[in-house]
Structures are given as C-alpha cells and as structure tokens.
N, C-alpha and C positions, 0 to 999 in steps of 0.2 A: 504494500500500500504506500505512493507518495502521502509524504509529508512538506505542506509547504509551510514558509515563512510567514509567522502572526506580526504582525505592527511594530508589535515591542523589540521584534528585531532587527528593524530597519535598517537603525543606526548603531548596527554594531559592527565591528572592524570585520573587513572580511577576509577570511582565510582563502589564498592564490597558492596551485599546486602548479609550479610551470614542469612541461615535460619535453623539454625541446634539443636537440643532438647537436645543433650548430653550437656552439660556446661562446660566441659573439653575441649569437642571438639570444640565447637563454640570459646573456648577465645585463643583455639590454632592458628583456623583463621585468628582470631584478630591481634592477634600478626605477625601471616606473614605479613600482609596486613600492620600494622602500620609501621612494618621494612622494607616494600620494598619502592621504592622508584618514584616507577609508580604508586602506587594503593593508594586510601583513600576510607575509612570506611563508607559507606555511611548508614550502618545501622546492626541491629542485634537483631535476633528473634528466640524463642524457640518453636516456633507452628505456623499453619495456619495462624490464626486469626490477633494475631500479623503481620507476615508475610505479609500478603493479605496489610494491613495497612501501610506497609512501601514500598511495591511495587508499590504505587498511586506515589510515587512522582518520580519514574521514575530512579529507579540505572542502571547504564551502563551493569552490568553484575552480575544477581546472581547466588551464590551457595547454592546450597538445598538439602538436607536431602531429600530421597522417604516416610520415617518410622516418621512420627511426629504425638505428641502425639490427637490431635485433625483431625487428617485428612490425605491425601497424598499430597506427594511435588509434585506431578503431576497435581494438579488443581491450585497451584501455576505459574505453567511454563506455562498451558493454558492462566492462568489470564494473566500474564505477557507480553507475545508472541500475547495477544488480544489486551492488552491497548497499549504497545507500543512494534509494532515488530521489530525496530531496538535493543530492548535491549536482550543481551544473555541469556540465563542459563545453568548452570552447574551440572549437578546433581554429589553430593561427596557422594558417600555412600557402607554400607555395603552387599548390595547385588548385586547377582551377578544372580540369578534366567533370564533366556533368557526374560519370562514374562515380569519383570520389566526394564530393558532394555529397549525391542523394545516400549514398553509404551513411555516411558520416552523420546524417540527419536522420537516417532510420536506424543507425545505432542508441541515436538517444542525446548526440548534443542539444543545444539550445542556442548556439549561435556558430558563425562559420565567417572566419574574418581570412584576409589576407597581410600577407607581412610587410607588405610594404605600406599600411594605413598609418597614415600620422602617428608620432608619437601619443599627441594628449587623445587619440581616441582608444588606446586600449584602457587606459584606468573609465574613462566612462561606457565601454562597451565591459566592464567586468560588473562593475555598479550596475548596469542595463539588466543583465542575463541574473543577474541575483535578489534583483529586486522585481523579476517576474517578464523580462524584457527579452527579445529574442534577434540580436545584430547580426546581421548576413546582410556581409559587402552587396551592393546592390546589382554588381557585375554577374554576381553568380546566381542571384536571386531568380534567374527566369528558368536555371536548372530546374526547378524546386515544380517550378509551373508545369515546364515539362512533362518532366515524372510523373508527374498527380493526373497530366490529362492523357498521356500512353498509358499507363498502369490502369485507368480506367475503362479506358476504350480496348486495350488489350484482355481484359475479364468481365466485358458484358456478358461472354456465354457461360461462365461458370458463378454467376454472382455469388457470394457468399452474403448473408440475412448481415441486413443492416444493426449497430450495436442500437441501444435503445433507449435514446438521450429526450430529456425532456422537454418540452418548448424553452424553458429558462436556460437550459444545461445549452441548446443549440445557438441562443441571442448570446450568452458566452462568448462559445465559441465559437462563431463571425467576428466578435471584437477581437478575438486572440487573434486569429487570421486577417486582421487590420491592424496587426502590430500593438495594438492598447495593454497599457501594461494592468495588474491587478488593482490599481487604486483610479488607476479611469476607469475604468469597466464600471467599479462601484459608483462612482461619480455618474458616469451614464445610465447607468441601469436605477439608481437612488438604492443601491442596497449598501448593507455595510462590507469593509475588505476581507471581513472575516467570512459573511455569508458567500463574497466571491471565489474563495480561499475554497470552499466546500465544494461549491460546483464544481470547480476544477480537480477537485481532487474526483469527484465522482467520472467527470467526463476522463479523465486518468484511468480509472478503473473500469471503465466501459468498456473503453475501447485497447486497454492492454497494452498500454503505450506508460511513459516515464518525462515525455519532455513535451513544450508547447510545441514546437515544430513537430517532432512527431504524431502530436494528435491531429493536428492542422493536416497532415500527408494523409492521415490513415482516412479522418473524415471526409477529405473528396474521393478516397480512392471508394470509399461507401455510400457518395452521392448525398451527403449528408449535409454539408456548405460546396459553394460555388466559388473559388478565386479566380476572380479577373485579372489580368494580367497583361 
C-alpha cells in the first residue's frame, strides 16, 4: 500500500539518494543538494550494487542514472518503489531513446529529467516530485503520449476490465494528468490535502501502480482519462 506525505511534512528537509557512475556528475549533485536549503544528502553511489545498498535505509527521493556500470537504474526504481512506495525516483540522465523513457516510467519513477537542465532546476525538480509533482523534460514528454496511444490501440482486441475508480477518484486523476500537484487538486476540487492524499492513495491501489506517472500511463492505457497532447 502507498503511503503519501501528510502537510506536516512539507517542510521537512528532504532526504536525496544520488546514484550516478560519472564522478563529475555525481559531486555536481552533491553540491546542489548540500547548497540548497531543503535537501540533505542522504547518500551517494556509483553503481547498482552500491546503490541497491543504500536504498534499504529508505531516502525520500532518488536520483539515478538509466546507464550504470554494473546494471540498469531501472531495477533500482523497481527495488525502490517495492521496499518503500512512498519514496520517489528521478531518473537524470543522458538518454532520451522513447524505449528508455517509457521503461523508466512504468518502473515507477515520478519524474525523468535530463542532465544537461540548468543547474537551479534540479533542487526544484527534487522539491517538485516530493511534494506530489511529476518533472519530465518536456523534450521527452511526447514519448509518454506515444506509449499510452500505441499501447492502447495495440490491445483493443484483448481489453483487459477496466480498474474501478470512482467519479471523485477519476476528476483526481485528470488533474494528476494536468500536472497539478496535491495541494491544487484540493484547492480545485474545495477538498482538504488530506482527503486528496486518500484518493490517491486509492486510485494507487486500483490500478497497481506506485507512482503518478505510472497511474496517468496505466489509466489511458484502460480508456479511463484522455491526454491531449
């Protein structure tokens, strides 16, 4: 069962697992993370193994490399997304192949950034994804589209019964799918962040998913919202 974040933890420092092989790259990380003023360091790994190892103790939010020298950062975001699904991942990386992408999204990230994005935008694309936000470069963003309208047209014949979300649970999930983080939703909807906190958690559990993007992928692929694109 996801567990999201209640109010009270807004502002609390957030714990950054980076998992990245370049060593330039990793201590450039670092250094945002150490200079912002929300985020603390919760650890730092140049492969899987490493990796696998420091994601037992539970970081708020990693970022990871797809390309590491022992393995893919995609068996990382499962692990991750399996032990504990409240915590995010971010994939930061150099590719931009559609393939690795929609992987990467239906492993269970919540955001999908490139490395060469401004400095000041990784401390606010970590703030984003952990305050219920979901940052993908907007270059790669039509993969996503893609995906959702072949995957569907490719299993008109075999449908599988749609999950069974309820008028509330669906107006959700259209604003998750318009990017709105948890405290607009409430704001738009007049409900409280906690009763939207719940939905979400439900619409998680419907549909057997762990991350917003993932539920967003799975809901069109079951005709359930519509993204324009």
């Amino acid at each position: 069962m996801s567990t999201l974040l209640n109010d009270s933890e807004a502002d609390k420092l957030i714990a950054v697992l980076i998992i990245e092989d370049d060593s330039m790259m990793r201590r450039h990380f670092e250094r945002v993370i150490a200079e912002h003023p929300r985020l603390t360091l919760f650890g730092s790994a140049g492969d899987c193994k490493a990796g696998l190892k420091l994601l037992q103790k539970r970081p708020d939010v990693m970022l990871v490399d797809l390309g590491l020298p022992d393995g893919n950062g995609m068996s990382l975001i499962r692990e991750l997304k399996s032990v504990y699904p409240s915590s995010e991942a971010i994939v930061v990386s150099i590719f931009t192949e559609e393939e690795k992408v929609v992987g990467a999204i239906r492993a269970g990230a919540s955001g999908y950034l490139l490395k060469d994005m401004p400095t000041e935008d990784i401390g606010a694309s970590i703030i984003d994804v952990f305050q219920g936000g979901s940052p993908i470069n907007p270059s790669i963003a039509r993969y996503i589209l893609r995906a959702v309208s072949g995957r569907r047209e490719d299993s008109d014949e075999e449908k599988q019964p749609a999950a069974e979300l309820s008028a509330r649970e669906i107006e959700v999930l259209n604003l998750i799918a318009r990017g709105y983080s948890r405290r607009e939703i409430a704001s738009i909807l007049a409900l409280s962040t906690h009763t939207v906190v719940t939905h979400v958690r439900h619409i998680y559990e419907k549909l057997e998913v762990h991350s917003r993007n993932e539920a967003v992928f799975e809901a069109c692929q079951q005709g359930l919202i519509t993204i324009h694109g």
